[in-house]
PDB file of N, CA, C and O in Angstrom:
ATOM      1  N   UNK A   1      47.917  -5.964  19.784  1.00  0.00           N
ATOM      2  CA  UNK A   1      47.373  -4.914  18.951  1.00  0.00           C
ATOM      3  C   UNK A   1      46.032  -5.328  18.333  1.00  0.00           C
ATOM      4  O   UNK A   1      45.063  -4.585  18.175  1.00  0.00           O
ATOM      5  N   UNK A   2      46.129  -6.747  17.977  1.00  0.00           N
ATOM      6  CA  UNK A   2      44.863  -6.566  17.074  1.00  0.00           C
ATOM      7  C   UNK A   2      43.524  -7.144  18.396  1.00  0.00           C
ATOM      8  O   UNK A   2      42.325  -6.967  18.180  1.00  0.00           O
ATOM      9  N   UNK A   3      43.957  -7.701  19.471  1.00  0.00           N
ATOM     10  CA  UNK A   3      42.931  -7.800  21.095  1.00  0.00           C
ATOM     11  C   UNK A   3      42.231  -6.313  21.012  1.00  0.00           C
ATOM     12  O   UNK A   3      41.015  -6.216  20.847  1.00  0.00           O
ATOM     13  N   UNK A   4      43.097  -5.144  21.140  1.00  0.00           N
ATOM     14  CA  UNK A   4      42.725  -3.590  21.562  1.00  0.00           C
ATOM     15  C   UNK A   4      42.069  -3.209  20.097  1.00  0.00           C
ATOM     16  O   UNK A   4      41.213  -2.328  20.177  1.00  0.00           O
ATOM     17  N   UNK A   5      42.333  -3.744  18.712  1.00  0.00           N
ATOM     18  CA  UNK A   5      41.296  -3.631  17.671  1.00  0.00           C
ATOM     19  C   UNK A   5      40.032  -3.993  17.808  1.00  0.00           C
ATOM     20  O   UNK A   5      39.086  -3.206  17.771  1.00  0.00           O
ATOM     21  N   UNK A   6      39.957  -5.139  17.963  1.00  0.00           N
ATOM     22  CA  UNK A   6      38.717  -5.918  18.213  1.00  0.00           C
ATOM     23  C   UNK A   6      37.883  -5.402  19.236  1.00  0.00           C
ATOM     24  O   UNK A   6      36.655  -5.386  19.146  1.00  0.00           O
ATOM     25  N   UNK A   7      38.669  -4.887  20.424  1.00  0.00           N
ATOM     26  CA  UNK A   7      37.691  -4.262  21.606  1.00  0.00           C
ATOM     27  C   UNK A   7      37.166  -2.963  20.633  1.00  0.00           C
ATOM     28  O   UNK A   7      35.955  -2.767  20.537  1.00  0.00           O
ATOM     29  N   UNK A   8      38.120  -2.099  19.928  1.00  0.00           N
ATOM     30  CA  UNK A   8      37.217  -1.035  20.014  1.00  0.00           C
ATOM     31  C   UNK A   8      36.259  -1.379  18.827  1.00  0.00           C
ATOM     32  O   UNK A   8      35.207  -0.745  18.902  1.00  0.00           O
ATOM     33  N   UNK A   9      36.322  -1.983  18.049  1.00  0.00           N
ATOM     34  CA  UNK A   9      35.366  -2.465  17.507  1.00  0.00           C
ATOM     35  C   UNK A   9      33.983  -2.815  17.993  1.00  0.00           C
ATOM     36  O   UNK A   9      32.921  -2.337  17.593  1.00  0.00           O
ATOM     37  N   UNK A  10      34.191  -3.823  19.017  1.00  0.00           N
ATOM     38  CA  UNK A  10      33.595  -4.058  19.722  1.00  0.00           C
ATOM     39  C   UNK A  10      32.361  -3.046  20.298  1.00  0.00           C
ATOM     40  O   UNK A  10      31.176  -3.372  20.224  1.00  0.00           O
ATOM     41  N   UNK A  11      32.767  -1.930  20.807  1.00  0.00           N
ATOM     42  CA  UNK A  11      32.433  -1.163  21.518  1.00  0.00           C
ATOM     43  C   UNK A  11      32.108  -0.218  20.477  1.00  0.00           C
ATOM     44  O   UNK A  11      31.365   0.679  20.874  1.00  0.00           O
ATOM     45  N   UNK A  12      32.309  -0.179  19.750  1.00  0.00           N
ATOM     46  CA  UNK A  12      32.049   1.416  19.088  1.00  0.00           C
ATOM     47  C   UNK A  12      30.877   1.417  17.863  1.00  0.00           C
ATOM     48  O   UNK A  12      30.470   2.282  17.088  1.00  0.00           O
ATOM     49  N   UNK A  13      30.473  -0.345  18.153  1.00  0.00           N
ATOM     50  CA  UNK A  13      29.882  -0.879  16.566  1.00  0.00           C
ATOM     51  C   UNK A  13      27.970  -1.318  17.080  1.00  0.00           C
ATOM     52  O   UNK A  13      27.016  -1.749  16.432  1.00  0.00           O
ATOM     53  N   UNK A  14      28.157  -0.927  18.508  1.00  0.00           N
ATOM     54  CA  UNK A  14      26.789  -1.181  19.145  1.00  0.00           C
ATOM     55  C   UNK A  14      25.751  -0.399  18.781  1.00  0.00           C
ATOM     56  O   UNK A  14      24.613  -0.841  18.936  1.00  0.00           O
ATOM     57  N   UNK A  15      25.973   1.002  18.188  1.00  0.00           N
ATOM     58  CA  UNK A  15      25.039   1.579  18.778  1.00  0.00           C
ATOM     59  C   UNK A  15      24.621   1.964  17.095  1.00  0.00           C
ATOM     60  O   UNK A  15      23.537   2.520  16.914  1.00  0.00           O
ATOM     61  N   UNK A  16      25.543   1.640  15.843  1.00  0.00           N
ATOM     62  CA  UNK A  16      25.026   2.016  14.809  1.00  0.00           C
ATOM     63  C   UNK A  16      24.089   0.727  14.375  1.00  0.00           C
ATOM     64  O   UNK A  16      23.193   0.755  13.531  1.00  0.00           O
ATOM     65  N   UNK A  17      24.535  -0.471  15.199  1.00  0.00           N
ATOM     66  CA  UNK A  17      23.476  -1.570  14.715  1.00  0.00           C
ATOM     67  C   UNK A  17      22.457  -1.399  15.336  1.00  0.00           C
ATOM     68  O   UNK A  17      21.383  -1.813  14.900  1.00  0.00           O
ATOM     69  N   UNK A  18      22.579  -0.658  16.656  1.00  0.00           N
ATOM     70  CA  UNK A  18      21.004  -0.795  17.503  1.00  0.00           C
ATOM     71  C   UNK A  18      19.969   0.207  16.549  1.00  0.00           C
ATOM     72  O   UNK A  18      18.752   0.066  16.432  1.00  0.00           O
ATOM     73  N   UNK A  19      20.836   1.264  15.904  1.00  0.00           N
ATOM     74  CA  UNK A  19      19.757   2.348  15.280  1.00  0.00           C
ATOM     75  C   UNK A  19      19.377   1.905  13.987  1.00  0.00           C
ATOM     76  O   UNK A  19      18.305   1.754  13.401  1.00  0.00           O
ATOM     77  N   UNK A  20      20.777   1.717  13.672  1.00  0.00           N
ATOM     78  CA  UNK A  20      19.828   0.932  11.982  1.00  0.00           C
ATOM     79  C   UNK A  20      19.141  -0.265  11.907  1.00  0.00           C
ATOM     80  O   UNK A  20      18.416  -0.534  10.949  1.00  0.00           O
ATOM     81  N   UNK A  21      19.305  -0.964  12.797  1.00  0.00           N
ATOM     82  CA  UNK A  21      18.535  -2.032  13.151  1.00  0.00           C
ATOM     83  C   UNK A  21      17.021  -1.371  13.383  1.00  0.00           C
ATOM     84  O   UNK A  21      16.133  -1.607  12.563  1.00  0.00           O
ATOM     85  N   UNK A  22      16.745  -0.417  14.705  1.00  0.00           N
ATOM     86  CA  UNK A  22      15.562   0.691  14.821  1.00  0.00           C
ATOM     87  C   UNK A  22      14.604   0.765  13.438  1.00  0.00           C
ATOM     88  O   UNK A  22      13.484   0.498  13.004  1.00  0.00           O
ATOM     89  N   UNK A  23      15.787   1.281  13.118  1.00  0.00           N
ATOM     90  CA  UNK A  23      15.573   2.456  11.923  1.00  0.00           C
ATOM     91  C   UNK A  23      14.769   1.323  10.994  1.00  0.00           C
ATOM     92  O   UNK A  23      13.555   1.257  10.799  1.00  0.00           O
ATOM     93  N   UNK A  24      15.502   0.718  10.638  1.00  0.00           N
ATOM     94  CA  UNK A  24      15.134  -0.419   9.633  1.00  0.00           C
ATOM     95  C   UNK A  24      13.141  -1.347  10.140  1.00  0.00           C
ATOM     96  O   UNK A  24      12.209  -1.768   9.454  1.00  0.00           O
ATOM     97  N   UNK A  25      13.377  -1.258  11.464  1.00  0.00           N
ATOM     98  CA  UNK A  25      12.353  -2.009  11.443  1.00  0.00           C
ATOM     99  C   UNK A  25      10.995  -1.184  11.516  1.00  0.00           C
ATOM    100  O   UNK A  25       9.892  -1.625  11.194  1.00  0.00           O
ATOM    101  N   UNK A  26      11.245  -0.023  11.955  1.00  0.00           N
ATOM    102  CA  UNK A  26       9.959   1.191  11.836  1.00  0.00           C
ATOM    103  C   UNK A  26       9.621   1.458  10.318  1.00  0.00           C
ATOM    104  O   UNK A  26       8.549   1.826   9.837  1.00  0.00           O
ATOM    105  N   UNK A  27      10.928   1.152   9.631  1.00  0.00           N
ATOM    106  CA  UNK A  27      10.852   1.770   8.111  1.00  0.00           C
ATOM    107  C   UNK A  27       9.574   0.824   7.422  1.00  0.00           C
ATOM    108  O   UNK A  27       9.294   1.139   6.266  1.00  0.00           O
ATOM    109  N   UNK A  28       9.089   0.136   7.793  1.00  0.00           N
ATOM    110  CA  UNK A  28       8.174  -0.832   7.024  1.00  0.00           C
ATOM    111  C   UNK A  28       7.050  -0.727   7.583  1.00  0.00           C
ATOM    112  O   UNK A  28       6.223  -1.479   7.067  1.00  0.00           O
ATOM    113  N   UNK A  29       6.445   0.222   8.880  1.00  0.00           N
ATOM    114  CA  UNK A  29       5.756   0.727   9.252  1.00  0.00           C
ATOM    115  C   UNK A  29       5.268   2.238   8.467  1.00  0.00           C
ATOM    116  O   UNK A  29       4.115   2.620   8.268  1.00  0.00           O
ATOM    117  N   UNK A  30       6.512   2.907   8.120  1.00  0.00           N
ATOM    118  CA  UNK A  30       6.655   4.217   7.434  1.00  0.00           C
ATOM    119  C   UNK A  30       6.528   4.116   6.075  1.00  0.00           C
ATOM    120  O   UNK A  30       5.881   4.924   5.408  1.00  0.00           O
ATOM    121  N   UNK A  31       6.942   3.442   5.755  1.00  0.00           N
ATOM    122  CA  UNK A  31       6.883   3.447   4.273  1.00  0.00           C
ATOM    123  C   UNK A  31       6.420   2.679   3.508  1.00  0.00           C
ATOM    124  O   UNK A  31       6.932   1.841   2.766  1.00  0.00           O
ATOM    125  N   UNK A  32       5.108   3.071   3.755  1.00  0.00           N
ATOM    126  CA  UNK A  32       3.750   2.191   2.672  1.00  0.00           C
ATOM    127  C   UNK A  32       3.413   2.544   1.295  1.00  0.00           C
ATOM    128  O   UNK A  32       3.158   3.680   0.895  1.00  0.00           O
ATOM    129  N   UNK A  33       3.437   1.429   0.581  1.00  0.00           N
ATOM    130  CA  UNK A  33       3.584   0.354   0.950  1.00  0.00           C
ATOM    131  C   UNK A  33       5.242  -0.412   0.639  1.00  0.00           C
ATOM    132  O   UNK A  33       6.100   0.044  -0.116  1.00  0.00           O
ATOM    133  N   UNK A  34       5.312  -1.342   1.250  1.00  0.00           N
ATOM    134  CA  UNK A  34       6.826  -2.048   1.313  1.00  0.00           C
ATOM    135  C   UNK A  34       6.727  -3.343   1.028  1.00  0.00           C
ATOM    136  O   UNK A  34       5.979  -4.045   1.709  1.00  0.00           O
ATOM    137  N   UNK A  35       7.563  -3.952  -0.169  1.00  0.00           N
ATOM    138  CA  UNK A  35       7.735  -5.268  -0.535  1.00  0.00           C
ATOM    139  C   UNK A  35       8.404  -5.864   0.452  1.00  0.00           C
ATOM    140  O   UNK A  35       7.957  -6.911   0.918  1.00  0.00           O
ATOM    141  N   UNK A  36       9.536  -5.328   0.921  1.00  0.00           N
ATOM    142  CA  UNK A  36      10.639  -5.806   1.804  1.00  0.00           C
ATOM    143  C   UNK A  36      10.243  -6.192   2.720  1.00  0.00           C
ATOM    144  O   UNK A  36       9.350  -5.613   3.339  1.00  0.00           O
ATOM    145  N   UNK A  37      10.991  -7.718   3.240  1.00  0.00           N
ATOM    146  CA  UNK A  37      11.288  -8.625   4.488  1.00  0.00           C
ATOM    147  C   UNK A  37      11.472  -7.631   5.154  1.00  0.00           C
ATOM    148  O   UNK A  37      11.999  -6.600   4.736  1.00  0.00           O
ATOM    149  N   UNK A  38      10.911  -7.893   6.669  1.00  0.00           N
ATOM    150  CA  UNK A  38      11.315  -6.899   7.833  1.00  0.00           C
ATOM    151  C   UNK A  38      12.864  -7.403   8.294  1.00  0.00           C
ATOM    152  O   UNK A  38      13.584  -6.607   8.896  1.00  0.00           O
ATOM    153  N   UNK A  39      13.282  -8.617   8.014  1.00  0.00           N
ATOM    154  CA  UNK A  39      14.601  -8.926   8.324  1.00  0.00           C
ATOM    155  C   UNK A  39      15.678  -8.306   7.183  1.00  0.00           C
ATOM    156  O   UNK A  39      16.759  -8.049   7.715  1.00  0.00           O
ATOM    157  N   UNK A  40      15.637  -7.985   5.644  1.00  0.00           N
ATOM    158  CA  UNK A  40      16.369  -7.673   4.564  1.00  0.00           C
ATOM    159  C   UNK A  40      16.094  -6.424   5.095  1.00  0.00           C
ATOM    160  O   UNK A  40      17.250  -6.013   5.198  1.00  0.00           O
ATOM    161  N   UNK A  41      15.151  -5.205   5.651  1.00  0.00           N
ATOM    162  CA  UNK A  41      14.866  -4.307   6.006  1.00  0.00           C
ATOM    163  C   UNK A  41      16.459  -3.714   6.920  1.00  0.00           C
ATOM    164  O   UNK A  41      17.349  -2.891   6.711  1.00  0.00           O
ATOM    165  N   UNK A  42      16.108  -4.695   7.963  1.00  0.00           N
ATOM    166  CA  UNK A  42      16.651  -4.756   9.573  1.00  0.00           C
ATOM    167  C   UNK A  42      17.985  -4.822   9.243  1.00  0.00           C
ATOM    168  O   UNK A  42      18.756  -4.088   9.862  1.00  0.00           O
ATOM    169  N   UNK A  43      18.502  -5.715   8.208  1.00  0.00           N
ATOM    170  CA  UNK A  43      19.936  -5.927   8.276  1.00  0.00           C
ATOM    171  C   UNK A  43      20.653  -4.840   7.066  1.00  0.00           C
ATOM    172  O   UNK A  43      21.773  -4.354   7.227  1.00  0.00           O
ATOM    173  N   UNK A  44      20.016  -4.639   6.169  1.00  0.00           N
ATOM    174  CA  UNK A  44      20.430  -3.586   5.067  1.00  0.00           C
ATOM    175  C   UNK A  44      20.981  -1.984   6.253  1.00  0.00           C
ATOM    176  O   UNK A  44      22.125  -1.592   6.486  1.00  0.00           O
ATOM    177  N   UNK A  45      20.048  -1.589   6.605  1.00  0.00           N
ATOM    178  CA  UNK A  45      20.135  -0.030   7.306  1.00  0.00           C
ATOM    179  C   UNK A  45      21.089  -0.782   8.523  1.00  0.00           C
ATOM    180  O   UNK A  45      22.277  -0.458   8.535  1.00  0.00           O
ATOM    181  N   UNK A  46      20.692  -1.611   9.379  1.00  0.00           N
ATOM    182  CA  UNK A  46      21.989  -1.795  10.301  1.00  0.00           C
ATOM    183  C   UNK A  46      23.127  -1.641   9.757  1.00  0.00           C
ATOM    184  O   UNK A  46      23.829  -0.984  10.526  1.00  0.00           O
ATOM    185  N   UNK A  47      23.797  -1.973   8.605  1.00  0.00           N
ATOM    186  CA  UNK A  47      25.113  -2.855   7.775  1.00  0.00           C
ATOM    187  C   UNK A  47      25.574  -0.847   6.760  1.00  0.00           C
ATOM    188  O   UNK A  47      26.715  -0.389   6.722  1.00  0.00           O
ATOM    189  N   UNK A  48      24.390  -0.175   6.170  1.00  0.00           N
ATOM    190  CA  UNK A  48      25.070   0.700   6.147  1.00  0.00           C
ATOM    191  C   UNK A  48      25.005   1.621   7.447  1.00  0.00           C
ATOM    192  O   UNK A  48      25.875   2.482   7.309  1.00  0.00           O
ATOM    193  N   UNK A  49      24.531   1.740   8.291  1.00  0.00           N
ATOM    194  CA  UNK A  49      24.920   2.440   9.302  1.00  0.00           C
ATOM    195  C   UNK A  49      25.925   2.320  10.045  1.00  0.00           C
ATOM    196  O   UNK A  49      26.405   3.304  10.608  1.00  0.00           O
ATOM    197  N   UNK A  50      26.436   1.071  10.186  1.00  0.00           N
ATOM    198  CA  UNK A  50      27.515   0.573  10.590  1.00  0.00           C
ATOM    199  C   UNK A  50      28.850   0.863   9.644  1.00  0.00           C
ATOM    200  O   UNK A  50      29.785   1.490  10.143  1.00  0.00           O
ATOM    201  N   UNK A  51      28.896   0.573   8.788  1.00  0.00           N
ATOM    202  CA  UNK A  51      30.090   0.906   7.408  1.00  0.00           C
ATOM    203  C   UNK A  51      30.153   2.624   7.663  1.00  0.00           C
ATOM    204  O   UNK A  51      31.264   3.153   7.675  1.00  0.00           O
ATOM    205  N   UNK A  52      29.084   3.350   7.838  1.00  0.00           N
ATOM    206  CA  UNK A  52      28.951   4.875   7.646  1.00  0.00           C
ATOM    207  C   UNK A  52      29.216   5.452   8.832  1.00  0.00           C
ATOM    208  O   UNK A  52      29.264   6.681   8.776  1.00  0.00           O
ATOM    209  N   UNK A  53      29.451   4.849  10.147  1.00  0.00           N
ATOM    210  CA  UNK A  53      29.868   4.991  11.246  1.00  0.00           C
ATOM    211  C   UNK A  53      31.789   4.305  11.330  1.00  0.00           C
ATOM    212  O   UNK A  53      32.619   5.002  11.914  1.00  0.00           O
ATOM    213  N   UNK A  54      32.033   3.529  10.960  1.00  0.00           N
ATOM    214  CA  UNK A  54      33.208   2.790  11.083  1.00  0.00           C
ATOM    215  C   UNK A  54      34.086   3.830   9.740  1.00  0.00           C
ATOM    216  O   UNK A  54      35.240   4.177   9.991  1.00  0.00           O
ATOM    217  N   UNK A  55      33.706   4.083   8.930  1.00  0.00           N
ATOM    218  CA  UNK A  55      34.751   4.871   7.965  1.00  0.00           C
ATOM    219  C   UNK A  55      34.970   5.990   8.424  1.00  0.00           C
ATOM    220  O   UNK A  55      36.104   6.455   8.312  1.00  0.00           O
ATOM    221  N   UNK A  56      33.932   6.733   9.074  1.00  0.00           N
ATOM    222  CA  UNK A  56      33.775   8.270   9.203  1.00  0.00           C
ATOM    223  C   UNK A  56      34.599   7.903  10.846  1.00  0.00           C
ATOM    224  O   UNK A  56      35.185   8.985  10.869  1.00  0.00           O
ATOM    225  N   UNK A  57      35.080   7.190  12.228  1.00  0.00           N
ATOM    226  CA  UNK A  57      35.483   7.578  13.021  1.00  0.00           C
ATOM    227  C   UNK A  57      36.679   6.990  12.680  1.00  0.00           C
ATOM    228  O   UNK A  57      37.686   7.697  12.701  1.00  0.00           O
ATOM    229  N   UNK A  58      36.774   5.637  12.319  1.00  0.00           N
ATOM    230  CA  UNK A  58      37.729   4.905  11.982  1.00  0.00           C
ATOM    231  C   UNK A  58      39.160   5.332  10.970  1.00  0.00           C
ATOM    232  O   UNK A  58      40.263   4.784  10.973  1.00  0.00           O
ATOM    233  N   UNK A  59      38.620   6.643  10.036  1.00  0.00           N
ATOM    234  CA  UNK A  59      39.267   7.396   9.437  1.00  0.00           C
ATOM    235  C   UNK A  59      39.775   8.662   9.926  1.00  0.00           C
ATOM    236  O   UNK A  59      40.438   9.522   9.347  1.00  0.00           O
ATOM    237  N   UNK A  60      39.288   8.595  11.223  1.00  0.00           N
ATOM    238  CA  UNK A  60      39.210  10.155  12.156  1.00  0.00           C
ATOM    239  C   UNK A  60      38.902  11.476  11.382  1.00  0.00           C
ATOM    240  O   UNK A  60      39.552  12.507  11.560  1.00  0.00           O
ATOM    241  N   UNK A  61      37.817  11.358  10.473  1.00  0.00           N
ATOM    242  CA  UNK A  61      36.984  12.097  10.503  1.00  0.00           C
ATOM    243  C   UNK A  61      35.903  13.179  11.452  1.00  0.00           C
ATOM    244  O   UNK A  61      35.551  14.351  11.319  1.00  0.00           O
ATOM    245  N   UNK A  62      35.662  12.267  12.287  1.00  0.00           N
ATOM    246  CA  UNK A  62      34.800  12.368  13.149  1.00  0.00           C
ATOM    247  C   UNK A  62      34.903  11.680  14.452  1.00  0.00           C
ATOM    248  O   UNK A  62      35.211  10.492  14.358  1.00  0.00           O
ATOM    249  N   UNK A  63      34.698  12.193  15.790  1.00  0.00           N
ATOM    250  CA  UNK A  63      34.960  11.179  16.972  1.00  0.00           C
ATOM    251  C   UNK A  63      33.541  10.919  17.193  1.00  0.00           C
ATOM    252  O   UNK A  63      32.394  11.320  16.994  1.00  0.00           O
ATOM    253  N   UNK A  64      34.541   9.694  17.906  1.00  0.00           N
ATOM    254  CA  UNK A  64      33.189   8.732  18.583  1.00  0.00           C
ATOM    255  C   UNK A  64      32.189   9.576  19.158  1.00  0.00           C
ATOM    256  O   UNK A  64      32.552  10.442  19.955  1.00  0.00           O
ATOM    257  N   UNK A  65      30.524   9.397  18.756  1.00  0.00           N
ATOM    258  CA  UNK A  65      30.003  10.244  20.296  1.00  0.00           C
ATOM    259  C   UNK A  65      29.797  11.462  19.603  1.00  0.00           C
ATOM    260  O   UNK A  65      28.876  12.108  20.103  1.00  0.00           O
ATOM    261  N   UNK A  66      30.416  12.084  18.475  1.00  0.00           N
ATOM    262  CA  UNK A  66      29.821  13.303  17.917  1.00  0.00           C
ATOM    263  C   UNK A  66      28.580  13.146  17.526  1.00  0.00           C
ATOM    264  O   UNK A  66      28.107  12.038  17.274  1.00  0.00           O
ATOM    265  N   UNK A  67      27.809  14.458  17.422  1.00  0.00           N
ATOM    266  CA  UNK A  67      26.636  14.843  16.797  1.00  0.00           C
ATOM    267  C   UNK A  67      26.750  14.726  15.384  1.00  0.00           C
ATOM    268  O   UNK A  67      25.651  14.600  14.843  1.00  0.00           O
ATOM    269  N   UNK A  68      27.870  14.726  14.496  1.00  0.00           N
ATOM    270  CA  UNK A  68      27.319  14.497  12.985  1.00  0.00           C
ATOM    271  C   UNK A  68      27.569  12.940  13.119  1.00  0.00           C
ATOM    272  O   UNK A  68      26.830  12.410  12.290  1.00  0.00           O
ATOM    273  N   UNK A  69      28.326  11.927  13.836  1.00  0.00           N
ATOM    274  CA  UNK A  69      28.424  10.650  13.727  1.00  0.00           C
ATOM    275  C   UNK A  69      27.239  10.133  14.057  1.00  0.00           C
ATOM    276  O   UNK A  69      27.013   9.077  13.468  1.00  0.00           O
ATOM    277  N   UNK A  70      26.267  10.546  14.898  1.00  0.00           N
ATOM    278  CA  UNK A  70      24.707  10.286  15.262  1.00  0.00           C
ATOM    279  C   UNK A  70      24.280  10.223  14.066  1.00  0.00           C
ATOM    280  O   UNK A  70      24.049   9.206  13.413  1.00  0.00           O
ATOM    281  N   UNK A  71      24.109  11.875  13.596  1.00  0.00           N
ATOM    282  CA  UNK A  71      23.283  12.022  12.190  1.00  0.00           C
ATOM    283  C   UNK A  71      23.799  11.562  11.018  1.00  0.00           C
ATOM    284  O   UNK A  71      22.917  11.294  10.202  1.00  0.00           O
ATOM    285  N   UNK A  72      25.277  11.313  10.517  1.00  0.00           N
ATOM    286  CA  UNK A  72      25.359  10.274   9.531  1.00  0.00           C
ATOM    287  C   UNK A  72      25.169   8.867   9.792  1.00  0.00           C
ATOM    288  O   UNK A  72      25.364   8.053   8.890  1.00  0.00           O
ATOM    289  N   UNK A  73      24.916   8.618  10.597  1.00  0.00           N
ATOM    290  CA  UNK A  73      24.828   7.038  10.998  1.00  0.00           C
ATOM    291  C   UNK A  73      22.907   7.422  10.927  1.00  0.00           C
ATOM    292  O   UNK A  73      22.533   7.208   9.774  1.00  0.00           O
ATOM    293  N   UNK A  74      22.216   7.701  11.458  1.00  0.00           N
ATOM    294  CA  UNK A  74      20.565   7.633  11.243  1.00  0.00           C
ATOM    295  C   UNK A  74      20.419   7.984   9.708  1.00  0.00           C
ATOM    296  O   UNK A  74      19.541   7.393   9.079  1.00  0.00           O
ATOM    297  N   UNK A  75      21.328   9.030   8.980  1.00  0.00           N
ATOM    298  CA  UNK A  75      20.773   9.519   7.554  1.00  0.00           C
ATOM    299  C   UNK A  75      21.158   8.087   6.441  1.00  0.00           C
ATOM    300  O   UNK A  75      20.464   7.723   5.491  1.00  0.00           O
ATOM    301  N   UNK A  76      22.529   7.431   6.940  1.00  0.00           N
ATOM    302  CA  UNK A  76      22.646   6.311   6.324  1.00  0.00           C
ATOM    303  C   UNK A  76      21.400   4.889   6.530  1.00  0.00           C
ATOM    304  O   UNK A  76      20.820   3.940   6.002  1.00  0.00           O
ATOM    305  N   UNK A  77      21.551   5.460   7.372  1.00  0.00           N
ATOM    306  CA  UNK A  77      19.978   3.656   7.747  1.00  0.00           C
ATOM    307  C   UNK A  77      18.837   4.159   6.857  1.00  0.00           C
ATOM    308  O   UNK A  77      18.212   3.450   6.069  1.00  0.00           O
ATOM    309  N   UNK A  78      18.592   5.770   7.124  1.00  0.00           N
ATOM    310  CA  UNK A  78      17.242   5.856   6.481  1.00  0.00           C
ATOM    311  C   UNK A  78      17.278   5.350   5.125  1.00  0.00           C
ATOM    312  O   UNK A  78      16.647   4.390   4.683  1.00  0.00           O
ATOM    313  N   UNK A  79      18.473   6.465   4.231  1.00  0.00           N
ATOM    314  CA  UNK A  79      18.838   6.030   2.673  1.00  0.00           C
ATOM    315  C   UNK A  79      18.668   4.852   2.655  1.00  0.00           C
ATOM    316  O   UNK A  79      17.856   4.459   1.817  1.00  0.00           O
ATOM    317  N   UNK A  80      19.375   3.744   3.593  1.00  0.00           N
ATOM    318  CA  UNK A  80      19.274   2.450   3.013  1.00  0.00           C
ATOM    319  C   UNK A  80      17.975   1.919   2.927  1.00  0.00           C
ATOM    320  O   UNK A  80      17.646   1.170   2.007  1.00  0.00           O
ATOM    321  N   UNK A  81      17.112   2.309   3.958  1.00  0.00           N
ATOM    322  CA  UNK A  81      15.330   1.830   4.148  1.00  0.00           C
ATOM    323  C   UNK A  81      15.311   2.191   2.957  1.00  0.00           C
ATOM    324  O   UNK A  81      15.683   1.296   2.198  1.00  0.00           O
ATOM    325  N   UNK A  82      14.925   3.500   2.280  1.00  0.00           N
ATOM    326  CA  UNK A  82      13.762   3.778   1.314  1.00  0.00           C
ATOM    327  C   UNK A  82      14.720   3.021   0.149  1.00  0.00           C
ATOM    328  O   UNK A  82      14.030   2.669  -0.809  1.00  0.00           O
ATOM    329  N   UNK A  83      16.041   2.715   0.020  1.00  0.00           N
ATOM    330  CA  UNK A  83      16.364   2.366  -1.184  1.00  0.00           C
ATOM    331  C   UNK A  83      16.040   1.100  -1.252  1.00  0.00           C
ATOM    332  O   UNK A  83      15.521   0.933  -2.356  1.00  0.00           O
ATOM    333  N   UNK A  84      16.071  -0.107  -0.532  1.00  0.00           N
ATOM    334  CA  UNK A  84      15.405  -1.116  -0.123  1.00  0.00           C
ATOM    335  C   UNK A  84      14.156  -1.412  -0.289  1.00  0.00           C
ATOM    336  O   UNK A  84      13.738  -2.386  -0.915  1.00  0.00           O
ATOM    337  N   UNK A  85      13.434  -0.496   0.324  1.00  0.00           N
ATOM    338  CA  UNK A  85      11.923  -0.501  -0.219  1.00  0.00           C
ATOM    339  C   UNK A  85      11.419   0.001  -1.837  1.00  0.00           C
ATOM    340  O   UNK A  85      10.333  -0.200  -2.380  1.00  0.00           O
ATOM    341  N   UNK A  86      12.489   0.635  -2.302  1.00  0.00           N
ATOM    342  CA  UNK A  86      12.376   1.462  -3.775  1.00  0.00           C
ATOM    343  C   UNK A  86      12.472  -0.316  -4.518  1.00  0.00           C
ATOM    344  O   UNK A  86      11.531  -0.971  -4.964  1.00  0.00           O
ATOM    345  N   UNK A  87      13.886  -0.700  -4.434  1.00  0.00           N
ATOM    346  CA  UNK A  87      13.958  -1.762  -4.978  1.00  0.00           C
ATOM    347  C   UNK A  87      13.081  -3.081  -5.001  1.00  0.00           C
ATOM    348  O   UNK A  87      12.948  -3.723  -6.043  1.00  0.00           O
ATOM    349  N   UNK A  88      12.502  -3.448  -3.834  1.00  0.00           N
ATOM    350  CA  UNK A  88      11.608  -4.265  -3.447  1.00  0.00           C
ATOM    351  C   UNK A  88      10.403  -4.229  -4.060  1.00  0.00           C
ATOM    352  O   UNK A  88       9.794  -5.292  -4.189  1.00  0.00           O
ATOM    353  N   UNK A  89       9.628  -2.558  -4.730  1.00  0.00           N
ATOM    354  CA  UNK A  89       8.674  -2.938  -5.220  1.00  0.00           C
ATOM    355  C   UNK A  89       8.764  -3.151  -6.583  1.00  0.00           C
ATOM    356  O   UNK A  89       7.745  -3.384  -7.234  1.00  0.00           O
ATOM    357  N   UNK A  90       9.877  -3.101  -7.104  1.00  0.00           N
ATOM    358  CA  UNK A  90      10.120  -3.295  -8.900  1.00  0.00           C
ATOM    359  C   UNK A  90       9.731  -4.455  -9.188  1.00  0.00           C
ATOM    360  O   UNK A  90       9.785  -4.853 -10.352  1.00  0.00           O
TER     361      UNK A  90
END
């Protein structure tokens, strides 16, 4: 049981790190100006996109592969960019 956890984990956890990862590293291109490390950037929006993807299918909210699991998973990376960058310039 917990082998067939780990796979879907595995598998289902790729694609919110590839975007918030994305997301995160354009955000310091976008949002001038930015205190923030491009790596504190990169890993913040990966980490909530990932949490905001894993509660919402993982709770069966939402299936894998839906159109609002796309768009809450990109609206979470963004929030996390600008809040990141909000904080960074204090």
């Amino acid at each position: 049981m917990l082998s067939l956890l780990l796979m879907w984990l595995a598998g289902t956890s790729v694609m919110p790190l590839v975007v918030g990862g994305a997301i995160g590293a354009v955000s310091l291109r976008v949002l001038r100006p930015c205190a923030s490390t491009l790596s504190r950037q990169v890993c913040r929006a990966a980490l909530a996109a990932l949490v905001t993807h894993l509660v919402l299918v993982g709770s069966g909210l939402l299936r894998d592969g839906a159109v609002l699991d796309y768009a809450s998973t990109l609206a979470a990376a963004v929030a996390a960019s600008v809040l990141t960058c909000r904080r960074a310039r204090r």
